[in-house]
N, C-alpha and C positions, 0 to 999 in steps of 0.2 A: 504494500500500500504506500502511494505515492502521496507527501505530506508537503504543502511550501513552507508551513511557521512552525512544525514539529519533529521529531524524529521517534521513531521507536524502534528501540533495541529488545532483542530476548536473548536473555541469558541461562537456559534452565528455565526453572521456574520461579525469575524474578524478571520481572517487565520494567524496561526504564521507558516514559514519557521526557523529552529531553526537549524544553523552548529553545526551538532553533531561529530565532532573529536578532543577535546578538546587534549586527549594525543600526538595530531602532527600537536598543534598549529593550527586545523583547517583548515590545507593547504588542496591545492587544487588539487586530483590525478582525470584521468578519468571520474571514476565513478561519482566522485562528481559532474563534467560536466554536465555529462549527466544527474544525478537526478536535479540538480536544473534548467536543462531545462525542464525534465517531470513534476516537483511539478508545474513549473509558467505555462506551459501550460495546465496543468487541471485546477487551480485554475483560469486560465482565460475565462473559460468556465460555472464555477461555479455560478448558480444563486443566490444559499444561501450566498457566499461571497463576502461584498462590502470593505472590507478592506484588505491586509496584511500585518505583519509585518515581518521584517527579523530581527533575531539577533542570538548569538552566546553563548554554551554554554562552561564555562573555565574562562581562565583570559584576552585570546586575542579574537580579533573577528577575523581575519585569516591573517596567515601570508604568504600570499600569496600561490604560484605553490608549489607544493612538487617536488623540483628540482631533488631528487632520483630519483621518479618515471618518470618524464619528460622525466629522459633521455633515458628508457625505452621507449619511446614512437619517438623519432627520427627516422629515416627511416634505414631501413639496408645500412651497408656501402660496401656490394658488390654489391649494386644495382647501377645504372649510375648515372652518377652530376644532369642529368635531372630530372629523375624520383625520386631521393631524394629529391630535388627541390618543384616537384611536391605533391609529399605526405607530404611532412611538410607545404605546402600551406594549403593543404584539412585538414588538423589537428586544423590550425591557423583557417582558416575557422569554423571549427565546434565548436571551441572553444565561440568565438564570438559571435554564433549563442545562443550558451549558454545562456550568461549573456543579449543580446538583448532581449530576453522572458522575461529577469523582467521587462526592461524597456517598452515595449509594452504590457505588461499586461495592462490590461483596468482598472484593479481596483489600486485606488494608494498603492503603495508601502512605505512603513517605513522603512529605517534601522538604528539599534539601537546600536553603537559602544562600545568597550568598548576596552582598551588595542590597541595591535599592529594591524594595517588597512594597509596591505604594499601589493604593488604590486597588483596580482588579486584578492586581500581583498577592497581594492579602487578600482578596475574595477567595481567591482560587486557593491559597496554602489555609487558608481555617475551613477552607471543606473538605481537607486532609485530615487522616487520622494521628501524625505524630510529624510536627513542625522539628528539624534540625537550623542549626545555622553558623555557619562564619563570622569569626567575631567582627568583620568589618560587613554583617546586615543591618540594615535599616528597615523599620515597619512604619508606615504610615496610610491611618483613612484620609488620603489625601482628596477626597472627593472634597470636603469641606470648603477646602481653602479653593476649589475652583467652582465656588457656590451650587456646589450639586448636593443630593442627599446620595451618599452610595447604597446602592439599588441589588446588588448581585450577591447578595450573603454576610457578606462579614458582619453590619449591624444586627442579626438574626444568631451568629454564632459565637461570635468573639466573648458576649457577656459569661458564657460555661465556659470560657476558657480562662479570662484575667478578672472577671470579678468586674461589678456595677461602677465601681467606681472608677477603676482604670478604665474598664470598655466607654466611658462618658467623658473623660479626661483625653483620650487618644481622640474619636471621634468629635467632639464641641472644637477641640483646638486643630484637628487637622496635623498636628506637630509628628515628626518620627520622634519611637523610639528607635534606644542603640538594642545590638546583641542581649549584652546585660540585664537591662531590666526587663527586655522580652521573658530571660529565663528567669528572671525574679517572681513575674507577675504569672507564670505561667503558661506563655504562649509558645515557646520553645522548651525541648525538652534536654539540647543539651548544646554548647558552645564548642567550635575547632576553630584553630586557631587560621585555617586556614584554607581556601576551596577545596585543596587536594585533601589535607586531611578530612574534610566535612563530606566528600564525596564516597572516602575508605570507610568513614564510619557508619555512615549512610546505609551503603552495600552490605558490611559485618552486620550490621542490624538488619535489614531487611534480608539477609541471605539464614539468620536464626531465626524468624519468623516463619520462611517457607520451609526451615526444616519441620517444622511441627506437622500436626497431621491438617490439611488444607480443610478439612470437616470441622474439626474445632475449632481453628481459627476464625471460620466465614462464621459457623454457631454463635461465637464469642461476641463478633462486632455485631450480629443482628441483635443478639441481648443487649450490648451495651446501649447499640441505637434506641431501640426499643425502649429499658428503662429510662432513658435519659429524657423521651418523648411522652410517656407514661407516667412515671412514678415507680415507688419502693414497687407498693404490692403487686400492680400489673407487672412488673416486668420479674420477681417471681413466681407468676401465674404462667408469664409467657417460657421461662425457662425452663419451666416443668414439664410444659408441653415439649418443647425442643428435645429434652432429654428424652424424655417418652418415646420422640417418634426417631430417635437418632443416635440414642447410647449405646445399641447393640449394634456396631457399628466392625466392620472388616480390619477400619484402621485400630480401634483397641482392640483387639484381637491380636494384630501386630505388634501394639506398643507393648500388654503384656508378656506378648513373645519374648521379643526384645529385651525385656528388662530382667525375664525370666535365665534368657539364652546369653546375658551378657553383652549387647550390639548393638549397634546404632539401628532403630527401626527406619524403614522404609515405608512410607505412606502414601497409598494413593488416590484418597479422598472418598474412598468407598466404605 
């Protein structure tokens, strides 16, 4: 599959998503849209892949919307107040729909920061399930400061991740933060010093993920979704069931093996 703003590698079964427009800062036009909903929706389909990673290839990881092209993409201005209206709806809409394919993907998501995270470059990394980063990132809801409300997720997720008061303080001011207090407040989960390193650890981590058994891994993130959507009780009501219809399972059968026989188990999602 032929991609213009992305790439994708397979390694095994760990899937790297790779923002390929380094010369324009990896913003985000269209097309880009639309591929990185077509890559998450294959790869969520994908039996051979129990992991992906996202990251970015340059100095930045994206600096957000390509506001040229955006504007490109606004509704003709001899059409009615309504019907302009309306189509910049359906645009925000398909926008959205976007970046929610990573986060519903089944299999968990990595993204690996490096440099400027601003605007739809943060949309896209907080509908990942575990934010890494280079100590020379930056996070910014820079919608703000270009008198926009950002529209594509982060307002909707960021507060589960740094807490009411940060997620009000980044978004009101528009301001980045550094590396540091991302991993203070919560929204990175671990600092390198440096792209290449932040790339090895990336990989080491998502390559001990996909050793697990891809059953309970995909199990895990739909509970944790789940409760996190739900509450305590629904979400163990919902894991009861989970368990019920999925515990007797091919791969524990192997893992007991395994642990029984001394050996690394081999899982294959059955």
């Amino acid at each position: 599959m032929n991609f213009q703003t992305l790439r994708l590698d397979r390694i095994g079964p760990r899937a790297e998503v790779v923002l390929n427009n380094p010369g324009q800062m990896n913003t985000m036009n269209r097309a880009f849209f639309h591929e990185i909903r077509q890559v998450f929706q294959e790869l969520n389909v994908d039996p051979a892949i129990h992991v992906v990673l996202l990251w970015a290839e340059g100095r930045v990881f994206s600096a957000g919307l390509n506001l040229k092209e955006a504007m490109d993409l606004l509704p003709e201005s001899g059409a009615s107040e309504i019907k302009r209206r309306q189509q910049l709806g359906k645009i925000i809409r398909d926008f959205q729909d976007c970046f929610t394919q990573a986060q519903r993907c089944r299999k968990p998501v990595i993204a690996a920061v490096q440099g400027w995270c601003l605007g739809g470059g943060l949309d896209l990394a907080t509908a990942c399930d575990i934010r890494l980063a280079a100590a020379d990132a930056q996070f910014a809801i820079h919608e703000t400061r270009m008198a926009m409300v950002a529209d594509l997720g982060t307002l909707q997720r960021i507060t589960v991740l740094v807490g009411k008061g940060m997620a009000r303080e980044m978004a009101f001011t528009g301001e980045p933060i550094n590396a540091q207090r991302a991993l203070d407040c919560g929204l990175i989960n671990a600092i390198y010093p440096d792209k290449d390193h932040l790339l090895q650890a990336a990989r080491e981590l998502a390559d001990r993920i996909a050793a697990n058994s891809p059953l309970a891994v995909q199990g895990v993130k739909q509970v944790l979704d789940y409760s996190d959507a739900h509450g305590e009780a629904e979400g163990l009501e919902y894991v009861a069931q989970w368990n019920t219809a999925f515990f007797l399972s091919q791969d524990l059968d192997e893992a007991l093996r395994a642990f029984a026989e001394k050996r690394t188990p081999h899982f294959k999602g059955d």
